[in-house]
C-alpha positions in Angstrom: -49.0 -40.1 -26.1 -49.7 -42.7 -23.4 -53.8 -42.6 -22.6 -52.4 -44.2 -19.2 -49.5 -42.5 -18.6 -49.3 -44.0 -15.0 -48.3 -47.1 -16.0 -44.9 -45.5 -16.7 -43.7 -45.1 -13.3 -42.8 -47.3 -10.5 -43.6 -46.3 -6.9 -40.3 -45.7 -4.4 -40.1 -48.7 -2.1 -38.2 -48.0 0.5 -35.8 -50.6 1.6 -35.7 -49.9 5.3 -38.5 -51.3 8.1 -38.2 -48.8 10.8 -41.0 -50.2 12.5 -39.9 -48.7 15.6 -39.6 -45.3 14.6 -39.3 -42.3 17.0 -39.8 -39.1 15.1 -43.8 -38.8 14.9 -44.1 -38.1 18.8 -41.1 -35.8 18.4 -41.8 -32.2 18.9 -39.5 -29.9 16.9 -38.5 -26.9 20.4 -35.7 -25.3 19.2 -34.6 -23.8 15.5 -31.8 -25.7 13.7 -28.7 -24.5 12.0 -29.7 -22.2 9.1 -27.7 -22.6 5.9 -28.6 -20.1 3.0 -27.7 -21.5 -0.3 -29.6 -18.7 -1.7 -26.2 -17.3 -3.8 -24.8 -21.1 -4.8 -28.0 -23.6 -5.5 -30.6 -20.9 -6.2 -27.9 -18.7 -8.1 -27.7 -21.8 -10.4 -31.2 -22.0 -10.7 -31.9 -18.3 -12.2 -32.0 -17.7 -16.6 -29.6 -15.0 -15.9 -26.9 -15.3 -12.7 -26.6 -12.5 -10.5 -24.0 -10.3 -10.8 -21.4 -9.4 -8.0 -23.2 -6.4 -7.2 -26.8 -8.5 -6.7 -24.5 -11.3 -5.0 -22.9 -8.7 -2.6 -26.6 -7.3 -1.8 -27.6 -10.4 -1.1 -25.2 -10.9 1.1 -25.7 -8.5 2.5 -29.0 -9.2 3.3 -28.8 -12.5 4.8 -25.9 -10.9 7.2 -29.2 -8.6 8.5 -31.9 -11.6 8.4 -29.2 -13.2 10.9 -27.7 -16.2 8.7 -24.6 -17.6 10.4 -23.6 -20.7 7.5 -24.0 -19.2 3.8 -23.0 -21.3 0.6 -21.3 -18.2 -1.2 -20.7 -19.9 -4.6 -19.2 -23.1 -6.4 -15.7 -21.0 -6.9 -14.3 -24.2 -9.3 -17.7 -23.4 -11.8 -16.9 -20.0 -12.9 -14.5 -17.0 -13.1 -16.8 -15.0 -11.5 -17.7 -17.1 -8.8 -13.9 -17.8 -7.7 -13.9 -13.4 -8.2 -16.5 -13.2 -5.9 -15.4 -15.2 -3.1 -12.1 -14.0 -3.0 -14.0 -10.3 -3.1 -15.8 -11.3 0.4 -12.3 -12.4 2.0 -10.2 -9.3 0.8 -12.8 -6.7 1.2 -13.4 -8.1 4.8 -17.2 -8.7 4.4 -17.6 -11.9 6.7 -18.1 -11.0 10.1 -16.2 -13.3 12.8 -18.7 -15.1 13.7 -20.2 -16.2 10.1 -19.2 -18.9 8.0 -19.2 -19.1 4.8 -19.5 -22.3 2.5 -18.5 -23.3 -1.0 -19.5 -26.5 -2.9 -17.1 -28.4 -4.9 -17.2 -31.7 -6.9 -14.9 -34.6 -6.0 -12.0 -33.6 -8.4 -8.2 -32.9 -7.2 -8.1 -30.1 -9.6 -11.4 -28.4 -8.5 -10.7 -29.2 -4.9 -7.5 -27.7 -5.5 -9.2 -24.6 -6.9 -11.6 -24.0 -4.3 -9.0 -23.8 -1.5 -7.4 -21.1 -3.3 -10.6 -19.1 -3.6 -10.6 -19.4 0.5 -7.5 -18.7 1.0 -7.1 -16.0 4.1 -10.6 -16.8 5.2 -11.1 -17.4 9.3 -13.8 -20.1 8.9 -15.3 -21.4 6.0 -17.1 -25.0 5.6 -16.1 -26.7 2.0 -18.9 -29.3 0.7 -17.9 -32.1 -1.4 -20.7 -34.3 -3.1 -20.7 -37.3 -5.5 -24.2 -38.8 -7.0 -24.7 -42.1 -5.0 -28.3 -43.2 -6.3 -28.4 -46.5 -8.5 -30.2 -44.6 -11.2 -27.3 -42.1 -11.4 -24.4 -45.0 -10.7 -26.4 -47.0 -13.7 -27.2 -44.1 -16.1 -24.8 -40.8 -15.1 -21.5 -42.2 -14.1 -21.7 -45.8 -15.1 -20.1 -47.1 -11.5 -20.7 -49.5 -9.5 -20.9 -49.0 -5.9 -16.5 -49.3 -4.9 -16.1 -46.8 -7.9 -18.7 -44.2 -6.2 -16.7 -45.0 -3.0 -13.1 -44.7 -3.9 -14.6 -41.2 -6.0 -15.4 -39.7 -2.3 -12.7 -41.2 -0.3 -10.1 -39.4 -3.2 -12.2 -36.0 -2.7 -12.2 -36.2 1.0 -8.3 -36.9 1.1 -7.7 -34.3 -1.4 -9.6 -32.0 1.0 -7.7 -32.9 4.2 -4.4 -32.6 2.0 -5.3 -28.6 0.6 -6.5 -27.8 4.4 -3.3 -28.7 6.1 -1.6 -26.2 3.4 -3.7 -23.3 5.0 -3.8 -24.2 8.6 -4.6 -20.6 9.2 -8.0 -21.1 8.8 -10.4 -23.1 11.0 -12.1 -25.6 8.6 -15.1 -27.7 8.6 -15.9 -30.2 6.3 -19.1 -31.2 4.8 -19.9 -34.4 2.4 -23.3 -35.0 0.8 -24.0 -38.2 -0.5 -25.9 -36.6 -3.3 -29.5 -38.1 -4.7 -29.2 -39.8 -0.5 -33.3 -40.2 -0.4 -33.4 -42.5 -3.5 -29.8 -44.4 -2.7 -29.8 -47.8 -0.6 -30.1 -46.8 2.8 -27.1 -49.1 3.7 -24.5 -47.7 1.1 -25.2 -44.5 1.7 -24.4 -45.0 5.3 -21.0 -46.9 4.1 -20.1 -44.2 1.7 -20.6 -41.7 4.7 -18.3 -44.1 7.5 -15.7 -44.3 4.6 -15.3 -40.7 4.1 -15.4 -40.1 8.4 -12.4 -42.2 8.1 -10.5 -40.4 6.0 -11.7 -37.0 8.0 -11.6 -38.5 11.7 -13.8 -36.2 13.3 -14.0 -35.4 16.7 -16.8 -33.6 19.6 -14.3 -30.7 19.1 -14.5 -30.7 15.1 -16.9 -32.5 13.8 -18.1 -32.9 9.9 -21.0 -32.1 8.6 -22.8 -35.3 6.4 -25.5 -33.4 4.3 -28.3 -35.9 3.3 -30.0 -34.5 0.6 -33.5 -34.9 -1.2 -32.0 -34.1 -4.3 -34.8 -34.8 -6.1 -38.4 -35.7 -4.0 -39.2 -39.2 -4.5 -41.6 -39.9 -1.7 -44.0 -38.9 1.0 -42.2 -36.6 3.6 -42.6 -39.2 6.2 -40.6 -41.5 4.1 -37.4 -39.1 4.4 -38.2 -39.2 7.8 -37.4 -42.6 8.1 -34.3 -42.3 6.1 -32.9 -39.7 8.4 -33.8 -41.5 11.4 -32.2 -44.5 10.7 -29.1 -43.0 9.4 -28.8 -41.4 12.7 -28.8 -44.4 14.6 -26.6 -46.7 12.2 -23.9 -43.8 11.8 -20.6 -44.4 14.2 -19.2 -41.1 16.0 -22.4 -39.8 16.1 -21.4 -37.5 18.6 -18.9 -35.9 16.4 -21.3 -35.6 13.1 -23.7 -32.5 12.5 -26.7 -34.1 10.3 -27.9 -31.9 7.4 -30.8 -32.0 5.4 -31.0 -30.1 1.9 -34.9 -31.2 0.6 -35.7 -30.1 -2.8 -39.3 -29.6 -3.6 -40.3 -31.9 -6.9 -43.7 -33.1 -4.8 -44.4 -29.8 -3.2 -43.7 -31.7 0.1 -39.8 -29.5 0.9 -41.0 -27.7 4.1 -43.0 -31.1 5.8 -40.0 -32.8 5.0 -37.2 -30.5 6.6 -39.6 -30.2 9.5 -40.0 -33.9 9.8 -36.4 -34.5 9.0 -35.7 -32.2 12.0 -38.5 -34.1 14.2 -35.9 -37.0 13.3 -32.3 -36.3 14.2 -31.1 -33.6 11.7 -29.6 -30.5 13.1 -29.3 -28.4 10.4 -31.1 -27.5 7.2 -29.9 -26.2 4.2 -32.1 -23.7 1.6 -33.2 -21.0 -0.2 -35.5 -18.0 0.5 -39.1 -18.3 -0.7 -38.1 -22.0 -1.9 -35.6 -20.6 -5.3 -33.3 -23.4 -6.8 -33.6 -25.9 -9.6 -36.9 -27.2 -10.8 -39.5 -26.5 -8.3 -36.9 -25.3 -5.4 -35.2 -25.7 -2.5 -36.9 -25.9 0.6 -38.2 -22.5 1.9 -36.1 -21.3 4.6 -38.9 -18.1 5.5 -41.6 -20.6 5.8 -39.5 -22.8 7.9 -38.3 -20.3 10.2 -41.6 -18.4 10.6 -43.3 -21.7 10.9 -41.1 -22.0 14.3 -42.5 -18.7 15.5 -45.9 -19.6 15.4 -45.2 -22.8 18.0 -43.7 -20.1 20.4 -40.3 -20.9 19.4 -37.5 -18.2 18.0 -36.1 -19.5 14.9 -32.8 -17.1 15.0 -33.7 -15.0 11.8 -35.2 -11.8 11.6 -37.9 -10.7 8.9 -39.2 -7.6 10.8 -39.5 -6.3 7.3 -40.0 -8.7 4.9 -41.1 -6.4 2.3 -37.9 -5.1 2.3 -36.3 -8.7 1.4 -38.9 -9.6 -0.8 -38.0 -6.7 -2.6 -34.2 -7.5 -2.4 -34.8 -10.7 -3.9 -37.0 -9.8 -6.4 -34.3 -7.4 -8.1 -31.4 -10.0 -7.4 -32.9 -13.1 -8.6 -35.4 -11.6 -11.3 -38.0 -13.6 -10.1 -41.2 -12.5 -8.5 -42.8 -14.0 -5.2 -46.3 -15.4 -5.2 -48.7 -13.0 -3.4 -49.9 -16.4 -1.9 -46.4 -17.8 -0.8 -46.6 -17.7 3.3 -45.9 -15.3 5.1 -44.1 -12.9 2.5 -46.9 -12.8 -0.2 -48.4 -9.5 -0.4 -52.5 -10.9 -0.4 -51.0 -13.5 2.1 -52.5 -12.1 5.4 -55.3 -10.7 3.0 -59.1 -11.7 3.6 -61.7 -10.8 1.0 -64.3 -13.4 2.4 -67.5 -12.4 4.2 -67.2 -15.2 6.5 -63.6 -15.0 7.0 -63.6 -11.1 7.6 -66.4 -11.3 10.0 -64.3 -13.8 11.9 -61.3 -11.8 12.0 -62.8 -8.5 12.9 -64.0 -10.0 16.1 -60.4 -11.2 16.8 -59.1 -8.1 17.0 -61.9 -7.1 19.1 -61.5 -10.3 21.8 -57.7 -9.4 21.0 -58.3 -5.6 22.2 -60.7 -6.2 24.7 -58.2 -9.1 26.5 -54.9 -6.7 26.7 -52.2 -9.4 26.5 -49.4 -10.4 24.4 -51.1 -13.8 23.4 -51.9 -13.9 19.8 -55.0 -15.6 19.3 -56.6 -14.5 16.0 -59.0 -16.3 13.3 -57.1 -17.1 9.9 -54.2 -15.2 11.0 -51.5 -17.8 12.5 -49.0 -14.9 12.8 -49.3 -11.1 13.7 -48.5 -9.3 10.2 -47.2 -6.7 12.7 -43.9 -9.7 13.5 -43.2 -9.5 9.6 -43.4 -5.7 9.5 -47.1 -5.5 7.9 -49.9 -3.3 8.9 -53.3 -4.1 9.7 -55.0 -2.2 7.2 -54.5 -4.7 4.5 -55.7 -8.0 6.5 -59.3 -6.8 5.4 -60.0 -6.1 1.4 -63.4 -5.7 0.0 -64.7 -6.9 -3.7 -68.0 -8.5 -4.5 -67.5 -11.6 -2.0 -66.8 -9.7 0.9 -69.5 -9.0 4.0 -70.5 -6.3 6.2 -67.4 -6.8 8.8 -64.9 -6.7 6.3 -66.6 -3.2 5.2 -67.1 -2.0 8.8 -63.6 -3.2 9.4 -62.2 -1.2 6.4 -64.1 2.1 7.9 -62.7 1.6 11.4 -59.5 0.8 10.3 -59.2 4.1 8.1 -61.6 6.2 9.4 -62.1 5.1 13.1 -66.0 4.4 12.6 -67.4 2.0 14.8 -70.8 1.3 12.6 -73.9 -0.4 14.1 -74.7 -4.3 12.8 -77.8 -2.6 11.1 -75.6 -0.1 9.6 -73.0 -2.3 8.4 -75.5 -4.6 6.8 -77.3 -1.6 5.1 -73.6 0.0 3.5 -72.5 -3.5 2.7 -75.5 -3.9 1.0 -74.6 -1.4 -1.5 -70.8 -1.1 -1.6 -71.7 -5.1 -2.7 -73.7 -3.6 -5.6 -71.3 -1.3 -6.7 -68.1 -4.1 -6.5 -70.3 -6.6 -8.1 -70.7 -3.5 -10.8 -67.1 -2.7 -11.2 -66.2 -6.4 -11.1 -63.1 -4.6 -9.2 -61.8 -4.9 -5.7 -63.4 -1.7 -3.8 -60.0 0.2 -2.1 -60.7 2.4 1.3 -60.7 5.3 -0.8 -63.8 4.5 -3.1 -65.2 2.4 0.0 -65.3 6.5 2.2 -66.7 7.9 -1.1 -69.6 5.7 -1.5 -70.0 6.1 2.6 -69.9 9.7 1.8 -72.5 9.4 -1.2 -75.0 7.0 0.2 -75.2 9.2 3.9 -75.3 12.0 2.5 -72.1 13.8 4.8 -71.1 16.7 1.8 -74.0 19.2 2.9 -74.9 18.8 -1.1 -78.3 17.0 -0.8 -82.0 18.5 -0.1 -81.5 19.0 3.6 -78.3 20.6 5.0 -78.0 22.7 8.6 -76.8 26.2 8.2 -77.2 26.5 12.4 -79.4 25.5 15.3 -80.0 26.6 19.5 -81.0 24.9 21.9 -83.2 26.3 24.7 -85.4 24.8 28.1 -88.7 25.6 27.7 -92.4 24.7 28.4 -93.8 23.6 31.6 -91.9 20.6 31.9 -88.4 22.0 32.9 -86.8 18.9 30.9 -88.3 19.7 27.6 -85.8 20.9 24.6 -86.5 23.4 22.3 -84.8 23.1 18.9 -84.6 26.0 16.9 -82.7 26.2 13.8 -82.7 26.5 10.0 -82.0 24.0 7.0 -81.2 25.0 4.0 -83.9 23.1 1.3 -84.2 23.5 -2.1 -81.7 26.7 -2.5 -83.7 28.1 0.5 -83.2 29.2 4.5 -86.4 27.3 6.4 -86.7 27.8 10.2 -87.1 25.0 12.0 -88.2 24.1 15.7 -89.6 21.2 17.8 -89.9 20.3 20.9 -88.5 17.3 22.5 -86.9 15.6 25.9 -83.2 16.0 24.2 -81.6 17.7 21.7 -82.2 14.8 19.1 -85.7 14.8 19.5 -86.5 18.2 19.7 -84.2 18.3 15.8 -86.5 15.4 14.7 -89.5 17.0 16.0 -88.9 19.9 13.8 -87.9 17.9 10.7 -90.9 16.0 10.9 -93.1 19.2 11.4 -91.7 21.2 9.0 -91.2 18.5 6.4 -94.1 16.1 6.9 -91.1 13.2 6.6 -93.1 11.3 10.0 -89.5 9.7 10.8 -89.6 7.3 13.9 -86.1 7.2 16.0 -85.7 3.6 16.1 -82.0 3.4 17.6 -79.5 5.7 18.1 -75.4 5.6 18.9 -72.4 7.8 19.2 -68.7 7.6 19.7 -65.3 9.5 19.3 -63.5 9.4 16.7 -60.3 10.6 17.9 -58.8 12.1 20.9 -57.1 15.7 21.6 -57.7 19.3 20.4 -59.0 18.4 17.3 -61.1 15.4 18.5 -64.4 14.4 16.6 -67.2 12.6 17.0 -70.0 10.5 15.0 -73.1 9.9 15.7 -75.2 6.9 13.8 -79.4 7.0 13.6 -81.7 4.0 12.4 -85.3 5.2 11.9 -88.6 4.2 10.1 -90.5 5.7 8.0 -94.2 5.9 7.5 -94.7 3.0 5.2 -92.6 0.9 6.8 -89.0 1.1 5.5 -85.6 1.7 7.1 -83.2 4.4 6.9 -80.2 5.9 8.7 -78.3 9.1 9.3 -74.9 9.5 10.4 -73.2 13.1 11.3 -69.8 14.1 12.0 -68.8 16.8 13.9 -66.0 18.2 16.4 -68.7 18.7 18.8 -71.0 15.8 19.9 -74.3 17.3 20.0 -74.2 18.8 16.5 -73.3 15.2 15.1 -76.5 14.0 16.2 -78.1 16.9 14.1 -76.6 16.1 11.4 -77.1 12.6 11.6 -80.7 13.7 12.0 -80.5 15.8 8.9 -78.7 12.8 7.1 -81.7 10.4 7.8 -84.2 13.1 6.6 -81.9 13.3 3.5 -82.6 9.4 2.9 -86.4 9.0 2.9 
């Protein structure tokens, strides 16, 4: 093995000086033509085909995501990819308005076959390719450039000859000029003008001249400057639909459909979450949700994309990364301090504005839009802070804690995360809450009941009377004070020589209605100097702050 293994390859030079270029101060305003190629190139990618049933699902499904061009299968390959095209036509599963595509080398025999899989289709687009690419003329098919050229000029006359044998049907052709980002810019632009001669295209019925990055060879920028000068050099440009079909080998597929886009294509072809051969297609969900974070509708529909993950999970056998964008199941997930904190305010400013404008930290796109919830943005382990906690509690339980609360609980739901080396779920986050406040009426001091009555010469004063239950005992209780709260802490203190000092002291509802509750939160100090804090719950507002008296007594 090579200690320098670099010195084995030879950096792509492209042989075009678009000096001049135009698609960097492009902006991309409008989605292109969506082509799914999900059941052709990434059905060829999978260990194990899917079967009719998972190829009908998935049809299916792309039908309901709103896919209007979908490459069904490469009907010449297989028995049961000529069975399932011709299952489509005769069971009447293509709506009028969708087209669907099949892929076919440039053979007379296979041409020949793939017509017959169409035949008594409304529309359907039929896609010949040859290999154009010096490596492949050299090493592959051992041709030089007129033997590459007379191979698509038979396949496109073959095509125009089995199309005028079914002239029932409206057809569109399509010719990829496969390996296009690694071939000489100027023969693959002959190559295309010699198979537009064969087809004569018109504005009325034009072709469709796919230029693939079969395999990723450079930066994306690079095949942006391939597609923009093939745009300008092609002749009856006005009658050609430009297609992209970017594979993913440098991890670079979606920058360079987007850029290919910025550049003069129309229409992009590839799979969901990035399946097909190698590393993938290009990722047609990022794409299109890309679109709908620039404010721009990208003509497909993932209101639930759980749903389609799922779909495509069972057909393709493959799982999708709980990273990938937008689909992932952690992908609108923050388990960051920092990054919680940030968020938590968002939905505050977000609440607090009232508009439709979506402006939130870390979150380029409402989970709501994909059919997600909110109460999986925020999850808490051992790296998370005291807004992703406080978030977690007023998502699921609608508390609203204090900043001196939150640091205090974060504090130790931190301990006990960093203890179970475990992600803490809302479940085991209300427990602890529970626990450390003491709101299960199990610890030394617990209210069995309490009145309140005016009294002593200053009419405002508050008598509380009442009795806690301490130590498997009844005590009465009473103190005097200029509320309710401090006439409860008055007695506590009395009665209990605790000395507790009220240092702040908030309330809210919980919920609205008949059954409404409320919460009320209490920071005090103690003699020597330390911090604690209370927090009661109740339907009625006035016992909450009781109990959130009781609950701070319950922490010195």
């Amino acid at each position: 093995m090579l200690t320098n293994p670099e010195v084995k390859y030879r950096p792509f030079a492209l042989p075009v000086a678009l000096t001049d270029r135009q698609w960097p101060s492009r902006r991309i305003t409008k989605a292109p033509r969506w082509v799914s190629t999900d059941l052709r190139d990434g059905n060829q990618a999978l260990a194990d085909p899917m079967t009719v049933e998972q190829k009908m699902r998935f049809f299916r499904m792309l039908l309901e995501i709103g896919f209007k061009e979908i490459e069904v299968g490469f009907p010449s390959a297989s028995q049961t990819e000529f069975d399932f095209v011709r299952s489509l036509i005769e069971g009447r599963h293509i709506p009028d308005d969708v087209s669907v595509q099949v892929l076919t080398q440039s053979r007379d025999d296979l041409i020949a076959r793939t017509f017959e899989s169409l035949d008594g289709a409304q529309q359907a687009i039929v896609h010949l390719y040859n290999a154009t690419a010096p490596l492949f003329r050299r090493v592959v098919f051992k041709m030089d450039r007129a033997g590459v050229i007379d191979l698509a000029v038979s396949g496109a006359r073959a095509m125009l000859a089995e199309s005028r044998k079914r002239r029932q049907t409206r057809w569109t052709f399509e010719y990829s000029p496969e390996t296009f980002c690694f071939t000489e810019p100027d023969f693959a632009l002959d190559i295309c003008e010699r198979v537009l001669d064969v087809w004569q295209p018109t504005p009325e019925h034009p072709v469709i001249l796919n230029l693939p990055a079969t395999v990723e060879v450079a930066t994306p920028n690079v095949y942006a400057d391939q597609i923009e000068w093939f745009c300008r050099h092609i002749s009856r440009r006005d009658a050609v639909i430009i297609s992209v079909h970017p594979h993913n080998d440098r991890g670079t597929g979606v920058a360079a459909a987007e850029l290919a886009v910025m550049a003069g294509a129309h229409r992009v072809e590839g799979c969901l979450f990035g399946n097909g051969e190698r590393t993938g297609n290009v990722d047609l969900v990022t794409l299109a949700l890309n679109l709908y974070t620039q404010g721009i509708d990208p003509g497909l529909r993932f209101e639930d994309m759980r749903s389609v993950v799922r779909t495509v999970e069972h057909c393709n056998a493959l799982p999708v990364h709980p990273r990938h964008p937008y689909a992932g199941e952690l992908v609108f997930t923050a388990f960051s301090g920092s990054h919680q904190d940030a968020i938590r305010k968002g939905f505050a400013a977000h609440e607090a504005r009232n508009d439709s404008l979506w402006e939130m930290p870390y979150l380029p796109l409402d989970p709501a839009d994909v059919g997600g919830s909110y109460q999986a943005v925020i999850r808490v382990n051992s790296q998370s802070g005291k807004g992703g906690i406080a978030w977690v509690l007023e998502q699921d339980k609608g508390l609203k804690l204090p900043r001196n609360l939150q640091v205090d609980f974060s504090r130790r739901v931190q301990a006990l995360a960093d203890e179970s080396a475990k992600e803490m779920s809302a479940s085991r986050i209300w427990e602890a809450f529970v626990a450390v406040y003491h709101l299960d009426g199990g610890e030394a001091f617990a209210l069995a009941g309490f009145e309140e009555h005016r009294g002593g010469r200053n009419k405002t004063d508050r008598v509380f009377v009442g009795r806690i239950r301490n130590g498997g005992r009844e005590v009465p209780v009473s103190g005097r004070g200029n509320g309710l709260l401090s006439g409860a802490m008055a007695a506590l203190n009395e009665t209990f020589g605790l000395g507790l000092d009220v240092v702040d002291f908030q309330e809210h509802a919980l919920r609205r209605g008949a059954d409404a509750q409320a919460v009320a939160y209490l920071e005090c100090r103690t003699p020597d100097g330390r911090t604690v804090f209370g927090v009661g719950i109740d339907e009625d507002i006035a016992t909450a702050s009781v109990k959130a008296a009781i609950s701070a007594a319950n922490a010195v």
